[in-house]
mmCIF file as gemmi writes it, N, C-alpha and C atoms, coordinates in Angstrom:
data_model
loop_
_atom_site.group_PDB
_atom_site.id
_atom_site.type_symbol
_atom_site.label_atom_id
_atom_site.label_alt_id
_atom_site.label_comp_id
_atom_site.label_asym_id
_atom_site.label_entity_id
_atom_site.label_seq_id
_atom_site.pdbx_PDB_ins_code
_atom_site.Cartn_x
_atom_site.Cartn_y
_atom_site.Cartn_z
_atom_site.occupancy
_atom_site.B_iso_or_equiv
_atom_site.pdbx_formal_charge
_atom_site.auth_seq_id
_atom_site.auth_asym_id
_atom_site.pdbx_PDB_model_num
ATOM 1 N N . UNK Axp A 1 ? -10.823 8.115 -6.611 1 0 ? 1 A 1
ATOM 2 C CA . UNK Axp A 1 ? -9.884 9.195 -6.339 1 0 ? 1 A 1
ATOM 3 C C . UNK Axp A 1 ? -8.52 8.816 -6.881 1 0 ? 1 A 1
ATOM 4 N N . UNK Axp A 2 ? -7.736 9.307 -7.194 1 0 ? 2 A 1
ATOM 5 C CA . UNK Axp A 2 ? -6.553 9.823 -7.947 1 0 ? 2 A 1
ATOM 6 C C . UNK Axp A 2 ? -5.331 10.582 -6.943 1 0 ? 2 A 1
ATOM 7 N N . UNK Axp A 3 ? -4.195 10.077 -6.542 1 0 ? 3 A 1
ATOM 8 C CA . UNK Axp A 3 ? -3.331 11.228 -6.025 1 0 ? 3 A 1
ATOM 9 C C . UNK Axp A 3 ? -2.384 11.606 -7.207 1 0 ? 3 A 1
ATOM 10 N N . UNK Axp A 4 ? -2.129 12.812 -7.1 1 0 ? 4 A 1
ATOM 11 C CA . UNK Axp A 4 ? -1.065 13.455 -7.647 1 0 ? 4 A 1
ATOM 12 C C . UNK Axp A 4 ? -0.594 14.233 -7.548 1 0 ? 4 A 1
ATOM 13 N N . UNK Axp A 5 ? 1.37 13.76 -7.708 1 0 ? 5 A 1
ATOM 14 C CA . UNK Axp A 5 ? 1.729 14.558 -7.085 1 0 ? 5 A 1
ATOM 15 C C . UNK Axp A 5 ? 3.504 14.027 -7.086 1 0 ? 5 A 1
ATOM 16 N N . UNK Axp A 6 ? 4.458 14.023 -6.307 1 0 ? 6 A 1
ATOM 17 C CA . UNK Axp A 6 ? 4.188 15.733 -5.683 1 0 ? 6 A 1
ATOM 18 C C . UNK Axp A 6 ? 3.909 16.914 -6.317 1 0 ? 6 A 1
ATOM 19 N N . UNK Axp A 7 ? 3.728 17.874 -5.732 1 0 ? 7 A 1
ATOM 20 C CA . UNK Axp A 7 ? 3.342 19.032 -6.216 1 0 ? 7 A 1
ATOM 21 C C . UNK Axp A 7 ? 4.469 20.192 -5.876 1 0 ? 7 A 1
ATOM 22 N N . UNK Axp A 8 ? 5.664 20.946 -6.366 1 0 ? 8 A 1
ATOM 23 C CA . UNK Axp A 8 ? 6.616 21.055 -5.235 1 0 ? 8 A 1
ATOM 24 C C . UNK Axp A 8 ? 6.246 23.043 -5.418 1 0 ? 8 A 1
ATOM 25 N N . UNK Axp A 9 ? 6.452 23.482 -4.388 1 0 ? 9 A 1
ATOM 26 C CA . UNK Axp A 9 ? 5.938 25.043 -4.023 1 0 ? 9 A 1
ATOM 27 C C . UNK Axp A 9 ? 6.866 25.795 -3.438 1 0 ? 9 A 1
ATOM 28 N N . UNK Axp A 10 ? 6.792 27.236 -4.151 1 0 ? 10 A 1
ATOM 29 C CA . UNK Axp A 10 ? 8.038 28.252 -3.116 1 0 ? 10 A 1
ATOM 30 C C . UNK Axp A 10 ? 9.17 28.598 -3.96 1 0 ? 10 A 1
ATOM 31 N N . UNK Axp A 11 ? 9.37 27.841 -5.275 1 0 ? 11 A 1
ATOM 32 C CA . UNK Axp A 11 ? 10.333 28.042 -6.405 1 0 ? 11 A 1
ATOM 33 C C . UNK Axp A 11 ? 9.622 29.023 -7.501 1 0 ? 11 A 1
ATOM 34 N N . UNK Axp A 12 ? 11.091 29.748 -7.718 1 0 ? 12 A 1
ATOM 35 C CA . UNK Axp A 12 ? 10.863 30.927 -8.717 1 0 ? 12 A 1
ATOM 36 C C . UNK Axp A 12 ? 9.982 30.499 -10.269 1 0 ? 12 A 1
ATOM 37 N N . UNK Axp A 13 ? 10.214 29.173 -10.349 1 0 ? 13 A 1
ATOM 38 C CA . UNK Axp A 13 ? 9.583 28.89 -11.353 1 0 ? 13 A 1
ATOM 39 C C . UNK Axp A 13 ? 8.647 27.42 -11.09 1 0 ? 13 A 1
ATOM 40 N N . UNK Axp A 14 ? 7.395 26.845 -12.243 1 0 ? 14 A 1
ATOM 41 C CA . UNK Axp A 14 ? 6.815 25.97 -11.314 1 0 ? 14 A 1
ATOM 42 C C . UNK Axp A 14 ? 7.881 24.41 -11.863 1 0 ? 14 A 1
ATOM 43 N N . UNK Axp A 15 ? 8.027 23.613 -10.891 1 0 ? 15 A 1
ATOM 44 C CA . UNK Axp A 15 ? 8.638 22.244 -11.06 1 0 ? 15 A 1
ATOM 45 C C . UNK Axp A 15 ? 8.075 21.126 -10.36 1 0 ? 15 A 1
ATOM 46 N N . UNK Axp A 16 ? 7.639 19.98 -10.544 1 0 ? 16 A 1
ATOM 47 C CA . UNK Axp A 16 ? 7.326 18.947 -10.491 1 0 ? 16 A 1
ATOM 48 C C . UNK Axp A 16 ? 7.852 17.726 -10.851 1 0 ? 16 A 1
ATOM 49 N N . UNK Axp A 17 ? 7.74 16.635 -10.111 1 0 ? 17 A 1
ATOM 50 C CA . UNK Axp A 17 ? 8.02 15.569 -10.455 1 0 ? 17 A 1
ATOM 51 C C . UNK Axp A 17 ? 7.553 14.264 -10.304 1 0 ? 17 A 1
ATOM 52 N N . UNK Axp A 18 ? 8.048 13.377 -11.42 1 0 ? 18 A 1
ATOM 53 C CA . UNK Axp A 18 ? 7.347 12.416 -11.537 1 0 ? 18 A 1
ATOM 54 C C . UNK Axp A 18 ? 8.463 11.363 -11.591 1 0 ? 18 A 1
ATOM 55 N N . UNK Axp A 19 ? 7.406 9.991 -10.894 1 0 ? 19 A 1
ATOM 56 C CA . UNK Axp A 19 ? 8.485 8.743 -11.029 1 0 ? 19 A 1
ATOM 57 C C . UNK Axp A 19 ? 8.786 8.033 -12.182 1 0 ? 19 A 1
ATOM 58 N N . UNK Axp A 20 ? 9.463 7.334 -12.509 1 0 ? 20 A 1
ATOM 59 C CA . UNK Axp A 20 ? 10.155 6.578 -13.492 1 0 ? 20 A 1
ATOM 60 C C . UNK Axp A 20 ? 8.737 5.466 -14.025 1 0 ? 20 A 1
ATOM 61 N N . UNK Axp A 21 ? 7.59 4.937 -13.126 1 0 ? 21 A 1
ATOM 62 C CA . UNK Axp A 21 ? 7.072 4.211 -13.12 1 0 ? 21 A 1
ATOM 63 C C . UNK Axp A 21 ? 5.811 4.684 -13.411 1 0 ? 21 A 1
ATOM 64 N N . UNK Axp A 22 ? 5.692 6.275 -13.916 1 0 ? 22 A 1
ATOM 65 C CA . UNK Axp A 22 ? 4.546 6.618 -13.863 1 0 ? 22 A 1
ATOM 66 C C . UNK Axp A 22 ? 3.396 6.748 -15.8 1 0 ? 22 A 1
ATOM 67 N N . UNK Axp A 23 ? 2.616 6.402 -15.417 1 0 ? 23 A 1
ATOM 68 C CA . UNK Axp A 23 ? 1.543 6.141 -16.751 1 0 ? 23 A 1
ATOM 69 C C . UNK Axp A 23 ? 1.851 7.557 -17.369 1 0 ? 23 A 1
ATOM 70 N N . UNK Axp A 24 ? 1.162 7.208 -18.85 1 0 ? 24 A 1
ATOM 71 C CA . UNK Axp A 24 ? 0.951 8.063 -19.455 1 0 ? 24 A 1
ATOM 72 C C . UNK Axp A 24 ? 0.497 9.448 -18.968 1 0 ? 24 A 1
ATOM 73 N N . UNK Axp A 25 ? -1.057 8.895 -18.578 1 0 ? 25 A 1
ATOM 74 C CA . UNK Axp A 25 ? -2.114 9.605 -17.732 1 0 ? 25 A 1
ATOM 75 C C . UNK Axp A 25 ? -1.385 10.532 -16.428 1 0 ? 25 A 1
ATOM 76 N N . UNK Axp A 26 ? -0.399 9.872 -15.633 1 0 ? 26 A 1
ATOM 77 C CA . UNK Axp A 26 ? -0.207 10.516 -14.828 1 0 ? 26 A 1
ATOM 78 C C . UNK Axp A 26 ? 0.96 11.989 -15.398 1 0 ? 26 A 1
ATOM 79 N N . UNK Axp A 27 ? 1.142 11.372 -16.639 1 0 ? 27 A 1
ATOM 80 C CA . UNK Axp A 27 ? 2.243 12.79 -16.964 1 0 ? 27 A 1
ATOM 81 C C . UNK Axp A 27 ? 1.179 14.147 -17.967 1 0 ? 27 A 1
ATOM 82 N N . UNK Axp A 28 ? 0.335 13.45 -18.348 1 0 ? 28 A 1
ATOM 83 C CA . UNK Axp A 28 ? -0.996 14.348 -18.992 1 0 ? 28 A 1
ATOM 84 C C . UNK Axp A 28 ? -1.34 15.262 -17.701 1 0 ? 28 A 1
ATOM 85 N N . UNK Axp A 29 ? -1.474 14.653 -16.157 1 0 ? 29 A 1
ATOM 86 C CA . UNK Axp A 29 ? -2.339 14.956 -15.062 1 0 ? 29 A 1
ATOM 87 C C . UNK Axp A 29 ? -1.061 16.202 -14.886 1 0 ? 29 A 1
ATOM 88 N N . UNK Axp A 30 ? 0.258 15.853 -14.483 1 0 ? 30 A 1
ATOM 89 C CA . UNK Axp A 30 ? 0.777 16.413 -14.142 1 0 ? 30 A 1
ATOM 90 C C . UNK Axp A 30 ? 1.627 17.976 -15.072 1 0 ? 30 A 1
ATOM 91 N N . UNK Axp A 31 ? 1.35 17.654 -16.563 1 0 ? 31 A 1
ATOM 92 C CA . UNK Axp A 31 ? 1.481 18.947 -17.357 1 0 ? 31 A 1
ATOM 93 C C . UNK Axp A 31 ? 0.444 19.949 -17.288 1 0 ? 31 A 1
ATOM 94 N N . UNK Axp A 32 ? -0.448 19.364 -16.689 1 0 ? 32 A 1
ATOM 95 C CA . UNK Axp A 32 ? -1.793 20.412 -16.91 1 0 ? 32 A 1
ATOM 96 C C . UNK Axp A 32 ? -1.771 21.48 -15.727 1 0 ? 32 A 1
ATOM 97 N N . UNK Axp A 33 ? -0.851 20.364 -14.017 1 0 ? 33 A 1
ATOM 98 C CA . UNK Axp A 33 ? -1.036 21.269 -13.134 1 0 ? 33 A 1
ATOM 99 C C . UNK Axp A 33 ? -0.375 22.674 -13.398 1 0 ? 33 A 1
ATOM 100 N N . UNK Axp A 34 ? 0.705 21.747 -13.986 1 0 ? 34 A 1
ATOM 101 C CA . UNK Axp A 34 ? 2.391 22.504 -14.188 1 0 ? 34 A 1
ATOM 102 C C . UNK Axp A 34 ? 1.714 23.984 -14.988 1 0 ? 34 A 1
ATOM 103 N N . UNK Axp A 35 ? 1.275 23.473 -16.28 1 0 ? 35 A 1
ATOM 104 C CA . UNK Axp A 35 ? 0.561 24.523 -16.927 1 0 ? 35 A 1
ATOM 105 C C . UNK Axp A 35 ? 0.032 25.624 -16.027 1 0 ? 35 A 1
ATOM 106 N N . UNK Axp A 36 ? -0.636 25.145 -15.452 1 0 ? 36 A 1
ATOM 107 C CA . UNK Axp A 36 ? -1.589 25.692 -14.285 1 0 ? 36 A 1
ATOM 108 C C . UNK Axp A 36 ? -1.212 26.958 -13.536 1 0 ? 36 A 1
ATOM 109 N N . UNK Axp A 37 ? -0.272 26.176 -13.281 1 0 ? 37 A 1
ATOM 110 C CA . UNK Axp A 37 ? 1.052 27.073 -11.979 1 0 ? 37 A 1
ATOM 111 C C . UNK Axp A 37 ? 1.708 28.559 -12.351 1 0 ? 37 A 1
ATOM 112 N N . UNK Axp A 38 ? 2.296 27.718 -14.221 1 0 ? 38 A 1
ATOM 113 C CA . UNK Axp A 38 ? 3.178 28.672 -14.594 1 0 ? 38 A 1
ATOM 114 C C . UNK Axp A 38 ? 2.299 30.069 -15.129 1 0 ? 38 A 1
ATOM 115 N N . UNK Axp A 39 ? 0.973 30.179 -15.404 1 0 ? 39 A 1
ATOM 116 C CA . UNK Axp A 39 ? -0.056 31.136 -15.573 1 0 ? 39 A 1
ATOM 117 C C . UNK Axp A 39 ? -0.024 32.517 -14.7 1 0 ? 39 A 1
């Protein structure tokens, strides 16, 4: 299993964030949600 995240909700547009420390992988994981959202 994998967390990711945060995930942030309730804003006019979608936004997320990520730490300073985070992998490649985790910014691939996290454009896709983003993608996801803004649909």
């Amino acid at each position: 299993a994998q967390a990711i995240g945060p995930v942030l909700q309730g804003l006019a547009k979608p936004a997320n964030d990520l730490s300073r420390g985070c992998s490649a992988d985790d910014v691939l994981h996290m454009i896709a949600i983003t993608v996801n959202q803004a649909k």
